[in-house]
Rosetta silent file (secondary structure, phi, psi, omega in degrees, C-alpha in Angstrom):
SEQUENCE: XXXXXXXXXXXXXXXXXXXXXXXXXXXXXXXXXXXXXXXXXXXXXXXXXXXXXXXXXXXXXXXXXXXXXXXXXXXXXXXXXXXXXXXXXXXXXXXXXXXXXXXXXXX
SCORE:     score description
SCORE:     0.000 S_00000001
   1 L     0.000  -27.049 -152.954   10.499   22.573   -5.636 S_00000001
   2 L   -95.452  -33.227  165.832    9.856   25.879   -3.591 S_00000001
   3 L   -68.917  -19.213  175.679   13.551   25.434   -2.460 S_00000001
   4 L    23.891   52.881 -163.515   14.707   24.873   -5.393 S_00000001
   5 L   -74.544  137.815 -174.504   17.128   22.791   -4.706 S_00000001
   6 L  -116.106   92.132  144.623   19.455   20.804   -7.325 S_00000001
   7 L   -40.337   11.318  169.953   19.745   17.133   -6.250 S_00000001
   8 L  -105.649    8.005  171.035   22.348   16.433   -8.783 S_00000001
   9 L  -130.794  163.798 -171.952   24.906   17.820   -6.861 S_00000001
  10 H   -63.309  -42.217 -177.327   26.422   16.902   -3.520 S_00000001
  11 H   -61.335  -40.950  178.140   25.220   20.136   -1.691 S_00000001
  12 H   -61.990  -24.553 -174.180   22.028   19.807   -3.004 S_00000001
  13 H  -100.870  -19.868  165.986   21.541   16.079   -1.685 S_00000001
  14 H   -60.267  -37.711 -158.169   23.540   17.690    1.535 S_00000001
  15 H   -82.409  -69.111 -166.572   20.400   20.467    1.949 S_00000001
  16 H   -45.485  -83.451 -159.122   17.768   17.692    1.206 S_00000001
  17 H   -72.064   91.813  117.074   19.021   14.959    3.672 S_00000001
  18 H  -135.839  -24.614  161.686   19.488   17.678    6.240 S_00000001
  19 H   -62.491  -37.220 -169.839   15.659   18.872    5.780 S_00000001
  20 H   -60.704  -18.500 -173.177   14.768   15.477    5.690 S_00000001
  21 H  -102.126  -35.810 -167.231   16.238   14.776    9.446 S_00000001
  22 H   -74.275  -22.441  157.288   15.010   17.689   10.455 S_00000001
  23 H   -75.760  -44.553  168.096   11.369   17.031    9.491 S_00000001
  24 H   -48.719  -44.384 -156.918   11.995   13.566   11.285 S_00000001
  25 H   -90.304  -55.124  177.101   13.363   15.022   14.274 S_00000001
  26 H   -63.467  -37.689  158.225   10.377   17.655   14.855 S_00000001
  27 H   -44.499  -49.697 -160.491    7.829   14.596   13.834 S_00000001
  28 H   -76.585  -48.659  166.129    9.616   12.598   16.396 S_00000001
  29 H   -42.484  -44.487  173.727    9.326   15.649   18.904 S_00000001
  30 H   -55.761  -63.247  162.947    5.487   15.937   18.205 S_00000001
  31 H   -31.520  -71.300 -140.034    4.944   12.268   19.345 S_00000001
  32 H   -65.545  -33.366  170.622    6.828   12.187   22.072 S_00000001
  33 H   -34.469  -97.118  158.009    4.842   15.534   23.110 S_00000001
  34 H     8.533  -82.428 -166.195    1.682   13.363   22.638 S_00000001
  35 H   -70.814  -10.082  152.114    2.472   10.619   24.596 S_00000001
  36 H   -54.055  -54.420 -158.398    3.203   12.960   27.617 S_00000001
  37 H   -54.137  -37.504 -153.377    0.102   14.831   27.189 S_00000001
  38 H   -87.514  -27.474  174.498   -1.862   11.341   26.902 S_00000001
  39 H   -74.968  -77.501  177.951    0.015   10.151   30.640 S_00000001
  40 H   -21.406  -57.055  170.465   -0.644   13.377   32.299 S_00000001
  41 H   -72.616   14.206 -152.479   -4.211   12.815   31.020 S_00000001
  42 H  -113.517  -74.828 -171.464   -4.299    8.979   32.127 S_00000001
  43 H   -24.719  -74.282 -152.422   -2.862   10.262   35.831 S_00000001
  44 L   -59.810    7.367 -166.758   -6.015   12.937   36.296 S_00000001
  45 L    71.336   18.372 -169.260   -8.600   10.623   34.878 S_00000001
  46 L   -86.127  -16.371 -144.780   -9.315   12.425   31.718 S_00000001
  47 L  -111.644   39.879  168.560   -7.794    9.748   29.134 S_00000001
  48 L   -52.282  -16.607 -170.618  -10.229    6.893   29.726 S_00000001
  49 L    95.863  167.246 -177.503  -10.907    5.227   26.182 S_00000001
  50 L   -83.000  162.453 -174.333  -13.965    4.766   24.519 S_00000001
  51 L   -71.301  106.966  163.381  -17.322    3.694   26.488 S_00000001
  52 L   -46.190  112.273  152.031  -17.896   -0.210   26.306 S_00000001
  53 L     3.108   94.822  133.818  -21.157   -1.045   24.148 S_00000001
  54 L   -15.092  102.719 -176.264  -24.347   -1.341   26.098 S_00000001
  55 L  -127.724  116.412  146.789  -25.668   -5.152   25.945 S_00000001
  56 L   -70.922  109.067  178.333  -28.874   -6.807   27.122 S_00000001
  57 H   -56.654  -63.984 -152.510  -27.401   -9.553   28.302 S_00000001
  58 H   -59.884  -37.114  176.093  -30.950  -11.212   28.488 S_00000001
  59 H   -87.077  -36.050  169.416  -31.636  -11.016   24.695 S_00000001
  60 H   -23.444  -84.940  168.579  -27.913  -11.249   24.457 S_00000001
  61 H   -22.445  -80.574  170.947  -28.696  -15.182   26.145 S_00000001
  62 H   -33.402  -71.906  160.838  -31.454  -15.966   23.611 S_00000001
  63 H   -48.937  -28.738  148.345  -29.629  -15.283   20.864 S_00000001
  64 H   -60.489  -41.884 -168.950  -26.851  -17.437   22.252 S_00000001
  65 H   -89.376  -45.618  161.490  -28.526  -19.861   22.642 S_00000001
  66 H   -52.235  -33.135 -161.371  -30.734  -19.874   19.250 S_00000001
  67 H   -91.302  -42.492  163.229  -26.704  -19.005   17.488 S_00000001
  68 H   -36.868  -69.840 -171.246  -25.583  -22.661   19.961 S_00000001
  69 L   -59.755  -11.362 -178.679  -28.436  -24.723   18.351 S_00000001
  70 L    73.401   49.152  171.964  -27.483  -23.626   14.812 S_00000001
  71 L  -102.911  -37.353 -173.469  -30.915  -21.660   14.477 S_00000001
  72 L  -146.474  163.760 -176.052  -29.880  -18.638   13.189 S_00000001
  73 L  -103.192 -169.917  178.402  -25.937  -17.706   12.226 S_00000001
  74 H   -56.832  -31.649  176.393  -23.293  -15.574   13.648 S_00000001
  75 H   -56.531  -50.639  162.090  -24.189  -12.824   11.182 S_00000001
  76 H   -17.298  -63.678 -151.211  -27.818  -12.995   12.282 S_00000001
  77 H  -104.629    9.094  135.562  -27.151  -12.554   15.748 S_00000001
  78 H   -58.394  -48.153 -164.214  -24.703   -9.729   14.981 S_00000001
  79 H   -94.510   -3.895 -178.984  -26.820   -8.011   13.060 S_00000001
  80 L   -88.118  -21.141  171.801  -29.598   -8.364   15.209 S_00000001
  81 L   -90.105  -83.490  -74.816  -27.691   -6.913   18.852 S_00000001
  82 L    97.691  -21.282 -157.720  -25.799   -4.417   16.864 S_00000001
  83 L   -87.025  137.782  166.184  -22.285   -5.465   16.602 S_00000001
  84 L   -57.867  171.839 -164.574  -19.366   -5.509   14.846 S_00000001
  85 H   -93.608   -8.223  170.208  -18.031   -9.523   14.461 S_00000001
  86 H  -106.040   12.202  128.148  -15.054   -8.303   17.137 S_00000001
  87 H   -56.488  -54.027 -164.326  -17.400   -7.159   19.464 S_00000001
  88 H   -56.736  -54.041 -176.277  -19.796   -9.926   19.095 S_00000001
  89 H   -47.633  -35.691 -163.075  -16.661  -12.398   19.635 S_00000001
  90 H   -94.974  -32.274  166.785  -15.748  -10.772   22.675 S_00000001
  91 H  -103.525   13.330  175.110  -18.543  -10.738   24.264 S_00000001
  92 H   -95.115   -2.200  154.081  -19.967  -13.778   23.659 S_00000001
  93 H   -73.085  -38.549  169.938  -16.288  -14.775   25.343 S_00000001
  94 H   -71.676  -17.947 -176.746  -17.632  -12.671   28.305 S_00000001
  95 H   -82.541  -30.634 -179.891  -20.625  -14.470   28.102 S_00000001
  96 H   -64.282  -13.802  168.158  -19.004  -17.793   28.392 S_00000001
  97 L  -108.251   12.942  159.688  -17.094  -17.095   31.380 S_00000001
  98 L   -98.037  -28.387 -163.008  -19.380  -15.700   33.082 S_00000001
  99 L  -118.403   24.825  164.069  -21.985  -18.173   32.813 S_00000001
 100 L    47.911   29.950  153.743  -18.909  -21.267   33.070 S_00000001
 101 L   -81.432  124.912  174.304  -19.122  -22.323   29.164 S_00000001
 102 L  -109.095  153.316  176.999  -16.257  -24.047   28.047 S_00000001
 103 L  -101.727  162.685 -147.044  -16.059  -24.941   24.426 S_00000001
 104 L   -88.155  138.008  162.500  -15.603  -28.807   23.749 S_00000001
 105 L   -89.610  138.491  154.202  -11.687  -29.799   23.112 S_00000001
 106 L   -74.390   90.402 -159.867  -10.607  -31.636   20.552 S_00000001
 107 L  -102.863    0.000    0.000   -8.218  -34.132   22.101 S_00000001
């Protein structure tokens, strides 16, 4: 509108698809900035990610083991550590391989 451009005619749909690559092309520029910026910070050690969760493992255990026996459910014992249910999953995957649980196959 501020351009006030008339898209009924070919020059007008010429100006429009030539802003249109041209917004693409500086979008496309920004990224790619970005993902330098983000190696450069990975090299010096700046770009680490977010800090893994703190877990007592020890209550962590209890509540594994009460969520094994079918004492209390996964929700329980979510809401009771803290966790989101894709935390919870993951580390109760860390717990099992640390402590040599395998879950039973179904052959």
């Amino acid at each position: 509108h501020k351009e006030n451009i008339d898209t009924d005619t070919p020059t007008g749909k010429f100006m429009l698809t030539v802003f249109a690559e041209l917004s693409q092309l500086e979008r496309e520029q920004l990224k790619q900035r970005q993902r330098e910026g983000i190696e450069i910070a990975k090299a010096q050690g700046k770009y680490t990610g977010r800090k893994p969760i703190e877990i007592d493992w020890t209550r962590f255990g209890q509540l594994y083991g009460e969520w094994k026996s079918k004492s209390i459910t996964g929700r329980d014992f979510m809401r009771r550590m803290g966790l989101s249910a894709n935390t919870f999953y993951r580390r109760v995957r860390e717990y099992e391989a640390e402590h040599g649980i395998a879950e039973p196959t179904s052959a």
